[in-house]
C-alpha positions in Angstrom: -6.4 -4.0 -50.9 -8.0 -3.1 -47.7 -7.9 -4.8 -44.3 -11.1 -6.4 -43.2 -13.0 -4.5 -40.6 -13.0 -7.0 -37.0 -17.1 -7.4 -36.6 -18.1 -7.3 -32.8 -22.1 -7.8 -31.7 -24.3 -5.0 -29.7 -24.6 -6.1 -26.2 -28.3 -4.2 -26.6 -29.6 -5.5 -29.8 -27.2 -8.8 -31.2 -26.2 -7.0 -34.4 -22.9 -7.6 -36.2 -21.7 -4.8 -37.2 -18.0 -3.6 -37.8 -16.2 -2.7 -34.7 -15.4 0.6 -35.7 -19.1 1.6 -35.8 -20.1 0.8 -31.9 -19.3 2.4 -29.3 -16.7 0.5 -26.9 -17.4 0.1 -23.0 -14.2 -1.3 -21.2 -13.6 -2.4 -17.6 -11.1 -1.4 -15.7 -9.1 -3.5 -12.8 -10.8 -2.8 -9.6 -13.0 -0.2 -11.4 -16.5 0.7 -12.9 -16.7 1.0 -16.5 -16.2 3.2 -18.3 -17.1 4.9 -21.8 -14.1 3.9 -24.0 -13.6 6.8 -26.5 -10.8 5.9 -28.4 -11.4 2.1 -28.4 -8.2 1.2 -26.9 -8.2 1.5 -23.1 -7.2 -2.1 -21.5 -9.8 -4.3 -19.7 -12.4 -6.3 -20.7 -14.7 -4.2 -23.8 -18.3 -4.6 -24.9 -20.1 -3.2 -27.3 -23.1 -1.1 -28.2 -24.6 0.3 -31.2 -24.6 4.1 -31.8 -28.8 4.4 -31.1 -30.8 4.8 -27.7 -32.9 1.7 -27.7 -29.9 -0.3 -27.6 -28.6 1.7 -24.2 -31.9 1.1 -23.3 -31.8 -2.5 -23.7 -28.7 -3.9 -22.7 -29.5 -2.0 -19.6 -32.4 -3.5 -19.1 -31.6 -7.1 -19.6 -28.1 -6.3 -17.6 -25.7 -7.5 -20.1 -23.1 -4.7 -19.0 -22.9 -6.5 -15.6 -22.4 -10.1 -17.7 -20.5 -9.1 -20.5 -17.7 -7.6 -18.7 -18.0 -10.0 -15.7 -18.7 -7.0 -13.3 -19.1 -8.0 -9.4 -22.5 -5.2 -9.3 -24.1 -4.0 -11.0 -23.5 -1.2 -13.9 -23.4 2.9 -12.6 -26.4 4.1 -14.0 -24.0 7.7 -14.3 -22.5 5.5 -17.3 -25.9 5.1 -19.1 -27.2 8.3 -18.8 -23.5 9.7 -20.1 -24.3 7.3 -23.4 -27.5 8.9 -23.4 -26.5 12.7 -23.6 -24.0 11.6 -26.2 -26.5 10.0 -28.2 -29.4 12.7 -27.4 -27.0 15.3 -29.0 
């Protein structure tokens, strides 16, 4: 029997979707955030969906900064890296 799939919700759009198909952002101690690749750095992690407009929108409406409690707001180097992954 297979294990169930944890579901975790795009910070850009509020889908459910299964935590395996998002795209992980973690922050680190002291740190900016970063892309997480492998899904298992430590920190604090939120989560986007694998499309542009949700970049776009979480952006926009600055749930990065909220969603991992950041101090200022988040390096817009960290978007446009999720952009040129997504653009590819």
């Amino acid at each position: 029997m297979l294990k169930p799939q944890p579901q975790r919700t795009c910070i850009g759009c509020g889908a459910k979707k299964p935590q395996n198909e998002l795209m992980r952002l973690a922050a680190q101690s002291g740190g900016a955030p970063i892309y997480d690749e492998t899904g298992r750095a430590p920190g604090r992690g939120a989560y986007l969906c694998a499309q542009i407009e949700c970049v776009e929108k979480a952006w926009k409406r600055r749930a990065p900064e909220r969603m991992l409690k950041l101090q200022e707001n988040a390096p817009t180097q960290l978007r446009d890296e999720l952009l040129r992954r997504l653009s590819d």
